[in-house]
mmJSON file of the N, C-alpha and C atoms, coordinates in Angstrom:
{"data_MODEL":{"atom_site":{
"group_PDB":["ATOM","ATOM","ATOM","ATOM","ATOM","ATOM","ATOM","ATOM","ATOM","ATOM","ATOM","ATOM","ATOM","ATOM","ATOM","ATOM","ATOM","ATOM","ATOM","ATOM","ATOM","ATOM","ATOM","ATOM","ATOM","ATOM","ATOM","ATOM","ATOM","ATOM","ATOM","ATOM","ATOM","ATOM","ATOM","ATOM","ATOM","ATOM","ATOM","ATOM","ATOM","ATOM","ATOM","ATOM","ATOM","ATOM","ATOM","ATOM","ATOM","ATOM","ATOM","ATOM","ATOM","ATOM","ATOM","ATOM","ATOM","ATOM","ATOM","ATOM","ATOM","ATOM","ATOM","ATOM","ATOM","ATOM","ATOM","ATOM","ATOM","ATOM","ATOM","ATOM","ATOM","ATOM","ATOM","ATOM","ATOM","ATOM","ATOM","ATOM","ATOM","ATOM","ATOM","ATOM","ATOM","ATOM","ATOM","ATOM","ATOM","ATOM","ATOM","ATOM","ATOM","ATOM","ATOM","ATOM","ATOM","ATOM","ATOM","ATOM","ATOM","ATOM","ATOM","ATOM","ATOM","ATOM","ATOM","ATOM","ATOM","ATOM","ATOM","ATOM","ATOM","ATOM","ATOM","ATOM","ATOM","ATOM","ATOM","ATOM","ATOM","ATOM","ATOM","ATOM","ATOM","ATOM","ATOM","ATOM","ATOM","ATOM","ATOM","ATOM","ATOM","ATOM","ATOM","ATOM","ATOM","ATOM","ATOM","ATOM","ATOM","ATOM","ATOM","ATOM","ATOM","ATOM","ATOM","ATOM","ATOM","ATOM","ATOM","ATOM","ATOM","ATOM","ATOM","ATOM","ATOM","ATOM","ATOM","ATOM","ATOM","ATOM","ATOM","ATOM","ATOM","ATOM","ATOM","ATOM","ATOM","ATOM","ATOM","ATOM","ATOM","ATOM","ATOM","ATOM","ATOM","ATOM","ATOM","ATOM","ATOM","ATOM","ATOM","ATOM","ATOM","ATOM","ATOM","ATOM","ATOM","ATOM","ATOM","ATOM","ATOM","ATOM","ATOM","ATOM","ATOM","ATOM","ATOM","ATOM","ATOM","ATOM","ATOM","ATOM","ATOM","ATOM","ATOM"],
"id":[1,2,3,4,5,6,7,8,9,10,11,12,13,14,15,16,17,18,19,20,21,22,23,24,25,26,27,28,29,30,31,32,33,34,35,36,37,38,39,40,41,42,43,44,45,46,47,48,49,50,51,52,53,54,55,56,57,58,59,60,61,62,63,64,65,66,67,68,69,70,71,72,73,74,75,76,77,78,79,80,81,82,83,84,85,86,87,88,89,90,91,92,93,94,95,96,97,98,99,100,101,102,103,104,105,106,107,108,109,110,111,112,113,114,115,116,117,118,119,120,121,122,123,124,125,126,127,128,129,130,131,132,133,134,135,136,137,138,139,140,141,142,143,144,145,146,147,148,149,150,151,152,153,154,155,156,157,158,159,160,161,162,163,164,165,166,167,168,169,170,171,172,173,174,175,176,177,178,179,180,181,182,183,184,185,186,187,188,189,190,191,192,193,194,195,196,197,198,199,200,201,202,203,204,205,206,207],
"type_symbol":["N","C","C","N","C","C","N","C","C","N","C","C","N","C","C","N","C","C","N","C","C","N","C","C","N","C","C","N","C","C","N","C","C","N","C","C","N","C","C","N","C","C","N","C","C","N","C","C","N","C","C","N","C","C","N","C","C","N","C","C","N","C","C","N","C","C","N","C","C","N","C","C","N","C","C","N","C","C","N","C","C","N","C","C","N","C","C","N","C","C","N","C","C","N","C","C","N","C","C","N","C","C","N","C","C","N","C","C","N","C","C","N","C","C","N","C","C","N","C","C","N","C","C","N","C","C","N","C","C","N","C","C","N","C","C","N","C","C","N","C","C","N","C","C","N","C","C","N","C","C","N","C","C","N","C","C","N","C","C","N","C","C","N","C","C","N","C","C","N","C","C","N","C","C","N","C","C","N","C","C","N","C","C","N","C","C","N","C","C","N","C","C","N","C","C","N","C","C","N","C","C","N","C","C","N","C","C"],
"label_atom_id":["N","CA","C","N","CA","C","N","CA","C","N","CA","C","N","CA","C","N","CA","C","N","CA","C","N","CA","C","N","CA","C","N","CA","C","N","CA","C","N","CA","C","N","CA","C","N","CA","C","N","CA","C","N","CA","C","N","CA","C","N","CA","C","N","CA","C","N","CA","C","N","CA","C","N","CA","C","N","CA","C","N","CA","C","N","CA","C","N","CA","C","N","CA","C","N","CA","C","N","CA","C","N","CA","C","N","CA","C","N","CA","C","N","CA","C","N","CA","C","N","CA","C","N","CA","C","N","CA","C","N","CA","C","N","CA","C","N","CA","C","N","CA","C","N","CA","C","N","CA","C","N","CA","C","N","CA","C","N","CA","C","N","CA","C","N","CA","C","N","CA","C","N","CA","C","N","CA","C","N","CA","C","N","CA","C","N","CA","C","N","CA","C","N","CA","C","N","CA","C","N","CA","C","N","CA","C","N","CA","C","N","CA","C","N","CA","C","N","CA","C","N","CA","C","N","CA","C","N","CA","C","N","CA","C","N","CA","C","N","CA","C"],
"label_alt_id":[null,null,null,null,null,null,null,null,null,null,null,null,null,null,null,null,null,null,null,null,null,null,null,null,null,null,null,null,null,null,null,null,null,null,null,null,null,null,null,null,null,null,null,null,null,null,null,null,null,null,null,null,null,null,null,null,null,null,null,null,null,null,null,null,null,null,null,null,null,null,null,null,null,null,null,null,null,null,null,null,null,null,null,null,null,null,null,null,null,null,null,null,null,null,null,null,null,null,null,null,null,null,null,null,null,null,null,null,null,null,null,null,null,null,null,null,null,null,null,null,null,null,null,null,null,null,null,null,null,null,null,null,null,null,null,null,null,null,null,null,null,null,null,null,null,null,null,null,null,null,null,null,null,null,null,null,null,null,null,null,null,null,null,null,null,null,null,null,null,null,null,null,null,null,null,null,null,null,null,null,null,null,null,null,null,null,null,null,null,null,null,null,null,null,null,null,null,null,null,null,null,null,null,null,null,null,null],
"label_comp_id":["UNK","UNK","UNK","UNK","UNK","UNK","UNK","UNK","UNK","UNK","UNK","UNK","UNK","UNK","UNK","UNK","UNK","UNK","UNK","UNK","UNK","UNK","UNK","UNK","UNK","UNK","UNK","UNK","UNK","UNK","UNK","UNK","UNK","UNK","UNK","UNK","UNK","UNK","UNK","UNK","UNK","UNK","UNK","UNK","UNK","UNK","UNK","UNK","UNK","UNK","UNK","UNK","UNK","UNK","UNK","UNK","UNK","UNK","UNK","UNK","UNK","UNK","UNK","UNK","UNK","UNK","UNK","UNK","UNK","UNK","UNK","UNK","UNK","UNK","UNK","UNK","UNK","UNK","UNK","UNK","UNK","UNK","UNK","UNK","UNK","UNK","UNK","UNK","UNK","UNK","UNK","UNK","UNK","UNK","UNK","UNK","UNK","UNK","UNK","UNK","UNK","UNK","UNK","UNK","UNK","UNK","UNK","UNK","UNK","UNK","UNK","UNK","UNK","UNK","UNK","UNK","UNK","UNK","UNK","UNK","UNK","UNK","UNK","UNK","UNK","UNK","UNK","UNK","UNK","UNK","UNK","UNK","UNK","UNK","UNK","UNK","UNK","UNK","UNK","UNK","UNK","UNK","UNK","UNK","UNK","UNK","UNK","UNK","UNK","UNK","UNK","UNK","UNK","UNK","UNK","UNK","UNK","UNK","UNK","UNK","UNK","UNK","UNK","UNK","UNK","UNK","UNK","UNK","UNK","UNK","UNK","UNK","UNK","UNK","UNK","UNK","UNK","UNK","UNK","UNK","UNK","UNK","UNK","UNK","UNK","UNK","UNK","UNK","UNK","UNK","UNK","UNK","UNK","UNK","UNK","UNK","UNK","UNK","UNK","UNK","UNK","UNK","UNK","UNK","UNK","UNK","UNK"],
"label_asym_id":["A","A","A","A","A","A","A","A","A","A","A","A","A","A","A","A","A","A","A","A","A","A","A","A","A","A","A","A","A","A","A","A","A","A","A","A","A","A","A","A","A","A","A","A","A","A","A","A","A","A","A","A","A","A","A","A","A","A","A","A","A","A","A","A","A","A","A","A","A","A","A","A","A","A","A","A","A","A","A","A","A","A","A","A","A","A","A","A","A","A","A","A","A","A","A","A","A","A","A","A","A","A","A","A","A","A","A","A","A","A","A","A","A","A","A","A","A","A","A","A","A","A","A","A","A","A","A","A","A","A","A","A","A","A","A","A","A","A","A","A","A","A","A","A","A","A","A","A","A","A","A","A","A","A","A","A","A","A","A","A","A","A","A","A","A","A","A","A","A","A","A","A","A","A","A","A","A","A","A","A","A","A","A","A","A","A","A","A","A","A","A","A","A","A","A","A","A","A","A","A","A","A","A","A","A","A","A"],
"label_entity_id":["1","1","1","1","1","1","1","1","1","1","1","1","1","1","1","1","1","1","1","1","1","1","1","1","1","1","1","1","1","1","1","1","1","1","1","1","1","1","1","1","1","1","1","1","1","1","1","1","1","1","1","1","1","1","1","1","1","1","1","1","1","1","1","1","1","1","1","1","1","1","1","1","1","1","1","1","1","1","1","1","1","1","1","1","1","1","1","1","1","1","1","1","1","1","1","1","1","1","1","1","1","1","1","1","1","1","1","1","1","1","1","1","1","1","1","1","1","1","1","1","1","1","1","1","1","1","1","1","1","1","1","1","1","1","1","1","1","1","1","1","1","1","1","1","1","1","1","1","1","1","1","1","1","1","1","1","1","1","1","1","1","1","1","1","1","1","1","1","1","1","1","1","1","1","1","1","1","1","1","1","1","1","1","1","1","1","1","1","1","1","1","1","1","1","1","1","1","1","1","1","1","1","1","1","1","1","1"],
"label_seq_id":[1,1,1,2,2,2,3,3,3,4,4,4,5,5,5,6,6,6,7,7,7,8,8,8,9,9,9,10,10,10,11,11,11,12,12,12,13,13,13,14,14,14,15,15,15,16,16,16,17,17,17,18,18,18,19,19,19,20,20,20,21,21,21,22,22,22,23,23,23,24,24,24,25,25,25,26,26,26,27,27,27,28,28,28,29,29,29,30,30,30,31,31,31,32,32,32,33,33,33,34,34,34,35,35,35,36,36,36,37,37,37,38,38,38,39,39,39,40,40,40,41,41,41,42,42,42,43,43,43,44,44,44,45,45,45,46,46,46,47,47,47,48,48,48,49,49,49,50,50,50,51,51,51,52,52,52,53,53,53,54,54,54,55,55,55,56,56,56,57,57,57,58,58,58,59,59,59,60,60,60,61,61,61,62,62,62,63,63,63,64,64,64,65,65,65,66,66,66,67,67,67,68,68,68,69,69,69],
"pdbx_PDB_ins_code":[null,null,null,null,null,null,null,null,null,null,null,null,null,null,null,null,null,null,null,null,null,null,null,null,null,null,null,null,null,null,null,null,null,null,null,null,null,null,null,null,null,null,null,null,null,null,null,null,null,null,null,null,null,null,null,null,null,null,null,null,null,null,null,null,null,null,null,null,null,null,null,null,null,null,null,null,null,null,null,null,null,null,null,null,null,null,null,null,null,null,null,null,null,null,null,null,null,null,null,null,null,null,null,null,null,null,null,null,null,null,null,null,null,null,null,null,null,null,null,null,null,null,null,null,null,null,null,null,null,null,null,null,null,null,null,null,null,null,null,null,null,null,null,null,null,null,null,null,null,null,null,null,null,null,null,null,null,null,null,null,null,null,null,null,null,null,null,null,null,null,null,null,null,null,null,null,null,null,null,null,null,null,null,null,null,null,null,null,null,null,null,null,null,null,null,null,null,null,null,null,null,null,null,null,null,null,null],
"Cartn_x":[-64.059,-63.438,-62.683,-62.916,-62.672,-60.846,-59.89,-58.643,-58.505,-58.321,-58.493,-56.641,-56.33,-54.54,-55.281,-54.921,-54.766,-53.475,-52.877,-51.634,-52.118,-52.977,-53.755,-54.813,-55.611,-56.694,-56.555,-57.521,-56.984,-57.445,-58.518,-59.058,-57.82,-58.833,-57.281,-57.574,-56.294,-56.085,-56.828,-57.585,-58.754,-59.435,-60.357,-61.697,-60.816,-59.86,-59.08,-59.266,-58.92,-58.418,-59.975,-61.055,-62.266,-62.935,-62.667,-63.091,-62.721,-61.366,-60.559,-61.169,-61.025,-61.513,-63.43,-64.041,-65.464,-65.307,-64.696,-64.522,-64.082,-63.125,-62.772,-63.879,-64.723,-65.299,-64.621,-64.125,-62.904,-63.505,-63.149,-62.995,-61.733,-61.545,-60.385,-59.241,-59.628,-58.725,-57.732,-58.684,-57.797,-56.862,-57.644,-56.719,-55.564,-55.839,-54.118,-53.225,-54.33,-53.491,-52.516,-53.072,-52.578,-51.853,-52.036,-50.976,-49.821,-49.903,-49.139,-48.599,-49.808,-49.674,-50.756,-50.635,-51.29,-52.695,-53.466,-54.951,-55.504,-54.839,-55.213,-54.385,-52.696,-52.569,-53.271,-53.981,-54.802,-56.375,-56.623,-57.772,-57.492,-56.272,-56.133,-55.851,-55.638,-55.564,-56.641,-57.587,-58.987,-59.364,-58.795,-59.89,-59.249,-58.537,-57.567,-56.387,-55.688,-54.356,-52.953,-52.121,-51.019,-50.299,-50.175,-49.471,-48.245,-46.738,-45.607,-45.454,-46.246,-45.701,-46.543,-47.943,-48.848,-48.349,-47.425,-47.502,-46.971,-46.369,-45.826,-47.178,-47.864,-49.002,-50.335,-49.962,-51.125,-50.69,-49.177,-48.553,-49.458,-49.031,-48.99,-50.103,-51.718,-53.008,-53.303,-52.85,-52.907,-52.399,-51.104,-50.568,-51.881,-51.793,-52.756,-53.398,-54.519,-55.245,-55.106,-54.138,-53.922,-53.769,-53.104,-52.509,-53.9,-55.062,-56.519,-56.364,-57.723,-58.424,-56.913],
"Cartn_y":[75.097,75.496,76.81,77.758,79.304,78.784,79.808,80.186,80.848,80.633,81.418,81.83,82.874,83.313,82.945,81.906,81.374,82.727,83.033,83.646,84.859,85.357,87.062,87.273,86.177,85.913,86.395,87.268,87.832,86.816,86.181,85.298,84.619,83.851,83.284,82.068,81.469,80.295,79.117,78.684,77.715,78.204,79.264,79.46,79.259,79.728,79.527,77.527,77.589,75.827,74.787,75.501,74.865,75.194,76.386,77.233,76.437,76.296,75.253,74.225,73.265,71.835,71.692,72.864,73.182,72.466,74.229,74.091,73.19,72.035,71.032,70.061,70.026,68.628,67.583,67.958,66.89,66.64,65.602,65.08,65.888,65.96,66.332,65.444,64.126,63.362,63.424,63.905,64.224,65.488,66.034,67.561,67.404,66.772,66.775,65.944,64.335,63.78,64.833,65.492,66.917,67.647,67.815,68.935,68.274,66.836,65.807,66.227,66.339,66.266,65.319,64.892,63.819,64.726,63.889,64.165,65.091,64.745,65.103,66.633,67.147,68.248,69.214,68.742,69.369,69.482,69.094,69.116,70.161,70.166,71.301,72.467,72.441,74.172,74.485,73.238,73.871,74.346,73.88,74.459,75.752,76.349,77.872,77.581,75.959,76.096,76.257,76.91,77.576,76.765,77.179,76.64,77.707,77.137,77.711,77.616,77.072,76.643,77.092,78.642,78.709,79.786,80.393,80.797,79.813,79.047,78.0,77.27,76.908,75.876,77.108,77.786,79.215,78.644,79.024,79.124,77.644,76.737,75.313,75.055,75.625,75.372,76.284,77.133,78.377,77.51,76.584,76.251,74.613,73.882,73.431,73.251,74.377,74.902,75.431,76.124,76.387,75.116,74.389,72.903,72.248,72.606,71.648,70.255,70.19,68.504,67.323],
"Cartn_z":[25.071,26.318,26.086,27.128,27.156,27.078,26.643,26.759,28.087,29.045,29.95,30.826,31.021,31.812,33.17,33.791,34.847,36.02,35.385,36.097,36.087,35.237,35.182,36.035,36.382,37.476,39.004,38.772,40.235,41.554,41.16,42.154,42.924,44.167,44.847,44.247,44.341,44.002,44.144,45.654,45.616,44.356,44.413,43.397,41.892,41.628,40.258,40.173,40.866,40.746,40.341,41.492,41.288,39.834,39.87,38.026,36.903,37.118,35.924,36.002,37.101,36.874,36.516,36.822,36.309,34.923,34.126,33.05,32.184,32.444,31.948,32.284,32.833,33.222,34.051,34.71,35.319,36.928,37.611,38.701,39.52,40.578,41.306,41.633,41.038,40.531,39.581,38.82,37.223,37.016,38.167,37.8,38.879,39.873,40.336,39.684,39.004,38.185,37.268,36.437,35.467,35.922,37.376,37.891,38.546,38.282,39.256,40.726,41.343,42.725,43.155,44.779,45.543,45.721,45.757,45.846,46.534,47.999,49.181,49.778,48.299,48.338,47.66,46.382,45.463,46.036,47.466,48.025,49.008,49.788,50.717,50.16,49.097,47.881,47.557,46.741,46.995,48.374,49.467,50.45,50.943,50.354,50.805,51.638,50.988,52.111,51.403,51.935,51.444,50.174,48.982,47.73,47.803,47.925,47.48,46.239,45.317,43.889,43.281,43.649,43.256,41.827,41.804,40.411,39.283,39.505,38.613,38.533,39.289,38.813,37.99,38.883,37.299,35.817,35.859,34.649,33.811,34.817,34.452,33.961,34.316,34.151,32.979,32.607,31.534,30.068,30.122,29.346,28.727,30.001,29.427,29.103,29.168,28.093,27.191,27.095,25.273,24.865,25.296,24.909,24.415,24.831,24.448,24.653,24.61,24.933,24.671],
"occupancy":[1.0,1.0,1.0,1.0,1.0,1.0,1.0,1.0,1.0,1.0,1.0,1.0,1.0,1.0,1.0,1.0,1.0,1.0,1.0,1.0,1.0,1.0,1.0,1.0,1.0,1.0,1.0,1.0,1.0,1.0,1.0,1.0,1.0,1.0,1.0,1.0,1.0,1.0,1.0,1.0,1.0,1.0,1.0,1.0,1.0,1.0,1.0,1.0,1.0,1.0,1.0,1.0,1.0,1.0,1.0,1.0,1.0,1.0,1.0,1.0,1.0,1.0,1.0,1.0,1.0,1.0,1.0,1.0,1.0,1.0,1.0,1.0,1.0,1.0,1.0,1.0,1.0,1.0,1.0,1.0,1.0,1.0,1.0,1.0,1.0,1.0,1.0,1.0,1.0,1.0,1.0,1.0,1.0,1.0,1.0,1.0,1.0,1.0,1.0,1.0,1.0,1.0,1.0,1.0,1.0,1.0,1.0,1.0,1.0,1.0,1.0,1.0,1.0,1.0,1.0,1.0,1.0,1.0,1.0,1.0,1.0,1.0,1.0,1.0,1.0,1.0,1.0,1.0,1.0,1.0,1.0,1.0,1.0,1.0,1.0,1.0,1.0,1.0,1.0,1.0,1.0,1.0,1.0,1.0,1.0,1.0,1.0,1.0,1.0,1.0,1.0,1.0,1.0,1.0,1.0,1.0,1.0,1.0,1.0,1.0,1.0,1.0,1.0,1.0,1.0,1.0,1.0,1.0,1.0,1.0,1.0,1.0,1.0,1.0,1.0,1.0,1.0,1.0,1.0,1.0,1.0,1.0,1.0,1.0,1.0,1.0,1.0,1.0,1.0,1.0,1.0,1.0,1.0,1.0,1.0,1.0,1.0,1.0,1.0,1.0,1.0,1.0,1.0,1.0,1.0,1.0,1.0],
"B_iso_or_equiv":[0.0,0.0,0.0,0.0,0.0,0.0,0.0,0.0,0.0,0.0,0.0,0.0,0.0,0.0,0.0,0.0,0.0,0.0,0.0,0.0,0.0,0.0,0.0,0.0,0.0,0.0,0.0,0.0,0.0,0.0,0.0,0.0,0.0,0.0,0.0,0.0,0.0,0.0,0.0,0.0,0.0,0.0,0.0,0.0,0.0,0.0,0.0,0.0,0.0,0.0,0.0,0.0,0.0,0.0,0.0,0.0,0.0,0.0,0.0,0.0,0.0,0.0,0.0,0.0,0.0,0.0,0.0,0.0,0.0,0.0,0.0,0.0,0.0,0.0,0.0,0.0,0.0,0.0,0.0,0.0,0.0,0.0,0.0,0.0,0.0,0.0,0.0,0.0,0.0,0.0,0.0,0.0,0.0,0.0,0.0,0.0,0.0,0.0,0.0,0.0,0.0,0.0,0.0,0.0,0.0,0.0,0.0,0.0,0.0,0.0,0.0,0.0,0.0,0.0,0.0,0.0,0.0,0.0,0.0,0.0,0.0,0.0,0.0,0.0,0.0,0.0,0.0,0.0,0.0,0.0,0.0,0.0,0.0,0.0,0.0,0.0,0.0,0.0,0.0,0.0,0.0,0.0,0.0,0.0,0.0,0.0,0.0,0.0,0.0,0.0,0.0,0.0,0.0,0.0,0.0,0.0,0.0,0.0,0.0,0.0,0.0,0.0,0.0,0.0,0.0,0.0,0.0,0.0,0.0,0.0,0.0,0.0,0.0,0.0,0.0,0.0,0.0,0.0,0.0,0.0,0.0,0.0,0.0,0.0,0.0,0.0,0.0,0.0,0.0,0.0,0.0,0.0,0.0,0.0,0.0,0.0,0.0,0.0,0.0,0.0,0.0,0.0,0.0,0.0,0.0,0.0,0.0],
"pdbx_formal_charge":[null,null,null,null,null,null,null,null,null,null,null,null,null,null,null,null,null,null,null,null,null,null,null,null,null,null,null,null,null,null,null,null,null,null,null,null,null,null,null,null,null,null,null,null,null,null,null,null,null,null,null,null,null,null,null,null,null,null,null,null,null,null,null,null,null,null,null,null,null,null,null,null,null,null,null,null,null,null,null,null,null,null,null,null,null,null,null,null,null,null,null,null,null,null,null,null,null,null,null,null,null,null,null,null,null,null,null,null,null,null,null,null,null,null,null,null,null,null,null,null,null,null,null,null,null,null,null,null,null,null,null,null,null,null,null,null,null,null,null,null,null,null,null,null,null,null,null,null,null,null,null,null,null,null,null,null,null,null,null,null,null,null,null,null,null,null,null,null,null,null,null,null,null,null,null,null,null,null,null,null,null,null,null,null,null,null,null,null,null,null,null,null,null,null,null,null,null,null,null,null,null,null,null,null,null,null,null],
"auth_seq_id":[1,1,1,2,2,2,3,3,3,4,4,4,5,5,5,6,6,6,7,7,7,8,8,8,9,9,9,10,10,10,11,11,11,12,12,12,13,13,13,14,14,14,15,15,15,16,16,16,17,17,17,18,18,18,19,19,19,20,20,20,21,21,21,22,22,22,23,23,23,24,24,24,25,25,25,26,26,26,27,27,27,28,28,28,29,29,29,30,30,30,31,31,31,32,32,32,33,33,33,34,34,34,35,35,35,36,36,36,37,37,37,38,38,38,39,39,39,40,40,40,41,41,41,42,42,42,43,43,43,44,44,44,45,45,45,46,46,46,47,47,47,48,48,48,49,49,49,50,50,50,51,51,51,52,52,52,53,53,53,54,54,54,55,55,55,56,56,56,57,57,57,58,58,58,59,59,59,60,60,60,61,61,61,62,62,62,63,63,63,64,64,64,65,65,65,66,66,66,67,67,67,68,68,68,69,69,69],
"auth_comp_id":["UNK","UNK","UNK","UNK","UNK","UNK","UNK","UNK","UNK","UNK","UNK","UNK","UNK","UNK","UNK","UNK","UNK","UNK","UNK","UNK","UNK","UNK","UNK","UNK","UNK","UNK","UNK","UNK","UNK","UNK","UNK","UNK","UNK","UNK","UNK","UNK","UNK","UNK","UNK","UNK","UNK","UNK","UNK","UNK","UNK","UNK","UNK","UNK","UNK","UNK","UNK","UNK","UNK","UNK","UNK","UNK","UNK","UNK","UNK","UNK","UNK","UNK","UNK","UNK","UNK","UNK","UNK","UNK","UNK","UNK","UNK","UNK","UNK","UNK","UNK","UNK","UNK","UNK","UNK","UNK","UNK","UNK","UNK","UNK","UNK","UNK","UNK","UNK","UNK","UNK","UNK","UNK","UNK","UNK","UNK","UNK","UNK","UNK","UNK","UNK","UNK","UNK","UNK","UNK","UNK","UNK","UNK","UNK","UNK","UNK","UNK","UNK","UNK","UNK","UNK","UNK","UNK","UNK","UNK","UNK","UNK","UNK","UNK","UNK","UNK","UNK","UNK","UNK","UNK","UNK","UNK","UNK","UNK","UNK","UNK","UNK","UNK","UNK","UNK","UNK","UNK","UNK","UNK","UNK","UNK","UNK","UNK","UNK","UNK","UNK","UNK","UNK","UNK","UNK","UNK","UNK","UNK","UNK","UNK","UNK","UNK","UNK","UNK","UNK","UNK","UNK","UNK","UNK","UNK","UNK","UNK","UNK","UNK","UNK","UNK","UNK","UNK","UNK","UNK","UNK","UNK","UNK","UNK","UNK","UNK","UNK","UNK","UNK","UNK","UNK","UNK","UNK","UNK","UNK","UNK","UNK","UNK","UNK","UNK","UNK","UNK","UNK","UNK","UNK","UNK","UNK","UNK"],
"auth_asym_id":["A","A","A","A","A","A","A","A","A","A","A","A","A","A","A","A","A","A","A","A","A","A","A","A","A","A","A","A","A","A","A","A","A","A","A","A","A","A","A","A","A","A","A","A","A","A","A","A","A","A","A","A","A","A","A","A","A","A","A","A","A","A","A","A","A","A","A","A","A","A","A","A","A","A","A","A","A","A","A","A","A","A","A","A","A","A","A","A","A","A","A","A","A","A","A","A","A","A","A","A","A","A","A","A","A","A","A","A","A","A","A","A","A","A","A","A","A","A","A","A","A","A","A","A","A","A","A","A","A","A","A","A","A","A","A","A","A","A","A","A","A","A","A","A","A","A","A","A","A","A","A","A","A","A","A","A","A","A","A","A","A","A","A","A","A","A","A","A","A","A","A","A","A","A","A","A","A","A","A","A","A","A","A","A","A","A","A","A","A","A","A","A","A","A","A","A","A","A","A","A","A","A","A","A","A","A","A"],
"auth_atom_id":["N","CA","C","N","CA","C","N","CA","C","N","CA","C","N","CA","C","N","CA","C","N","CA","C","N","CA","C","N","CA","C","N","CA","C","N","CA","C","N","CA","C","N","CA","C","N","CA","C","N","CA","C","N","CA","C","N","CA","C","N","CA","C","N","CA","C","N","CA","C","N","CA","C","N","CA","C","N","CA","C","N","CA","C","N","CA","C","N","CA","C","N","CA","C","N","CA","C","N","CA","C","N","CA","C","N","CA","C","N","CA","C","N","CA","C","N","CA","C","N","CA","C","N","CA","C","N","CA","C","N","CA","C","N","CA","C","N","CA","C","N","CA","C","N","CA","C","N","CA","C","N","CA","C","N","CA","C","N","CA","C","N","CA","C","N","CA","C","N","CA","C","N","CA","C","N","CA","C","N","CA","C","N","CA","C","N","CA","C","N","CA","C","N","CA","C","N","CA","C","N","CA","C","N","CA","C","N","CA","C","N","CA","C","N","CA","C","N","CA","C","N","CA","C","N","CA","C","N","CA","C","N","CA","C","N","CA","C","N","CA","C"],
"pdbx_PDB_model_num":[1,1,1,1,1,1,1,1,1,1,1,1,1,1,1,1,1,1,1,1,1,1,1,1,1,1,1,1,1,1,1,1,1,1,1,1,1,1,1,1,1,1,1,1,1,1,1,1,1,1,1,1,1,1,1,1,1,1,1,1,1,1,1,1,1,1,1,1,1,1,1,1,1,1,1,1,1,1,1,1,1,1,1,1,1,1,1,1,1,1,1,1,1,1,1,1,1,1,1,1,1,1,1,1,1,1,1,1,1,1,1,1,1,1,1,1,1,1,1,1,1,1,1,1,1,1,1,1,1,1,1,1,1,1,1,1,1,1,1,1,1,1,1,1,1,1,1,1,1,1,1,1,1,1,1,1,1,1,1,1,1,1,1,1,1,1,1,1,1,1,1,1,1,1,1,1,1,1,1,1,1,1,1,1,1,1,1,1,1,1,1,1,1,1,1,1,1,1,1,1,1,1,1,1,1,1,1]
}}}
């Protein structure tokens, strides 16, 4: 799995979010599990709806990947 700066990514945030959970192999379960948010907020971010917490959760997805498997 690539090292990838989540927070350097210029993409918007849906396509970042779908990219990550690609790359991990994960369900969209798991990754809000990971980002500990409710399902159904980590579904309206994938679909392009407003995140106030979107540079903290960059940060947050950057780290856990260095962090590995």
């Amino acid at each position: 799995m690539a090292d990838h700066d989540w927070e350097a990514d210029p993409r918007p945030f849906s396509e970042c979010l779908k990219a990550w959970v690609a790359e991990r192999g994960w369900t969209r379960n798991q990754a809000a599990a990971e980002l500990r948010v409710p399902r159904s907020t980590y579904d309206k971010w994938c679909d392009g709806g407003k995140c106030d917490r979107e540079a903290s959760l960059r940060r947050l997805m950057t780290l856990i990947d260095r962090a590995g498997p």
